[in-house]
Every structure is written in C-alpha cells, then in structure tokens.
C-alpha positions, 0 to 999 in steps of 0.5 A: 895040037892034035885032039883025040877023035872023041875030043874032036866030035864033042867039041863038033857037037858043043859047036852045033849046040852053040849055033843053035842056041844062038840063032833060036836067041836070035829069034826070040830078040826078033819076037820080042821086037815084033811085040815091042813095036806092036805094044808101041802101036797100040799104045799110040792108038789108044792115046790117041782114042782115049787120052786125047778126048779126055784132055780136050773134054777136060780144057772144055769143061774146066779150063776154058770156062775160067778163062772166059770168068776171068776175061769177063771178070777182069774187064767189069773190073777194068770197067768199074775201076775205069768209071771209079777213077773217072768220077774221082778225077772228075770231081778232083778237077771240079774242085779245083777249077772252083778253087782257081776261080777269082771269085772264090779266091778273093772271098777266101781272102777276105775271110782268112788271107793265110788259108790260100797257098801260093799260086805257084805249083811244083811237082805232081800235085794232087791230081798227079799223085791220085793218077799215080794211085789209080794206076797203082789201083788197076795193075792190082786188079789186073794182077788179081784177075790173073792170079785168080785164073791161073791158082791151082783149084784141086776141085777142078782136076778131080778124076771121076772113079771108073773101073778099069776095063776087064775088071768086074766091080766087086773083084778085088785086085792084088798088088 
C-alpha cells in the first residue's frame, strides 16, 4: 500500500505527537507516585506523632484505671464473699456438730422423739447444698466485676472539641 507524501508526513507528525504525549503521561504517573509515596510518609509520621500519644494517653487516663477499679472491686468482693461463706459455714457446721451431740440428742428425744430424723444421711446435705450456692454466689460476682469492666461507658470515649490546625476559630468551613 503506497501513501501519497502529504499522508506520509501527517501520519509522521501524529506519530511524533503520540510519543510525546505518552512519555509526558509517563511522567505525570511518575509525579503522582513521588507524591503518593511522600503522602505516605508523612501520614506514618504523623501517626506516629499524633495519634499514637493519644491512644496511650487515652488507655492511661481511661482504660487502665477501670482495670485497676474493677481489680480492686472484684477482690473486696471475693473478699467479702470469701468472709460471708466462711461465717455461714461456720455457724452451719456449729449447728450441727450441737445437733449431733449425744446430749442434745437424748433431750430431743425425751421431750418429742419423732422430731429427730434418722441418723443416716444420703445426698449432699445442707451444707453440700449451702457450697453449691455460695459458689453460685461468687461466680456471679466475679461475673459482675467483669461485666462492669468491660460495659461500653460513652462518658469515657468523649472526644475533646479541638479546631483543626490551620483553621481559625471563628471561620466557618464549607461542605
């Protein structure tokens, strides 16, 4: 196929004209890399200066001392629950070692002898039965404590209004 002259060199200049264009987009995607990658750094950096204080700040301030309240709260708790069973268990086991006592026993006898039950026991018992509860009783309240820990409190998570830097306080900004 044989092109006229004038045909020749237009096609020689949309040529030209192509490759120009393709190596000038070659280096704007260049440019645009260069500032994506810089973009990229300073946004690192600045998490790095801005964002990562803040977190700690923000477990320092909130986080770690309702840990520590509910650490604290959890073992009173564990301590009070500890002393309440011990007392209950205590005062459980005296009745009955006063209830098996063969003095007692014989004068229980003598003024109603149907009152006693048999002397033969089966199952837990009261005593089984009050460990039961009182377990029952502390995984509840160790329960409690950590539902109290981790509940979402919105009072906590309240972001202090800053402006923006670079913007003055009375300007109003557009959407």
């Amino acid at each position: 196929m044989s092109l006229s002259r004038k045909r020749q060199k237009e096609l020689k200049r949309l040529r030209s004209s192509a490759e120009d264009l393709w190596g000038n987009q070659q280096e704007v995607l260049d440019r645009a890399n260069a500032v994506a990658r810089e973009a990229s750094r300073q946004l690192s950096a600045l998490t790095q200066e801005e964002v990562v204080p803040r977190v700690r700040s923000g477990y320092q301030a909130y986080v770690r001392p309702g840990l520590s309240q509910a650490k604290e709260f959890a073992s009173s708790a564990g301590d009070t629950v500890e002393r309440a069973v011990g007392n209950a268990l205590g005062s459980v086991l005296s009745i009955g070692d006063i209830a098996n006592d063969a003095r007692v026993r014989r004068a229980v006898q003598r003024v109603a002898p149907s009152a006693l039950p048999p002397a033969k026991k089966s199952g837990p018992g009261f005593g089984g039965s009050l460990a039961i509860a009182a377990g029952i009783v502390v995984a509840a309240g160790i329960a409690y404590a950590v539902w109290q820990t981790f509940r979402a409190d919105d009072e906590l998570w309240v972001a202090d209004d800053e402006p923006a830097p670079g913007t003055g306080t009375g300007s109003a900004s557009a959407l």
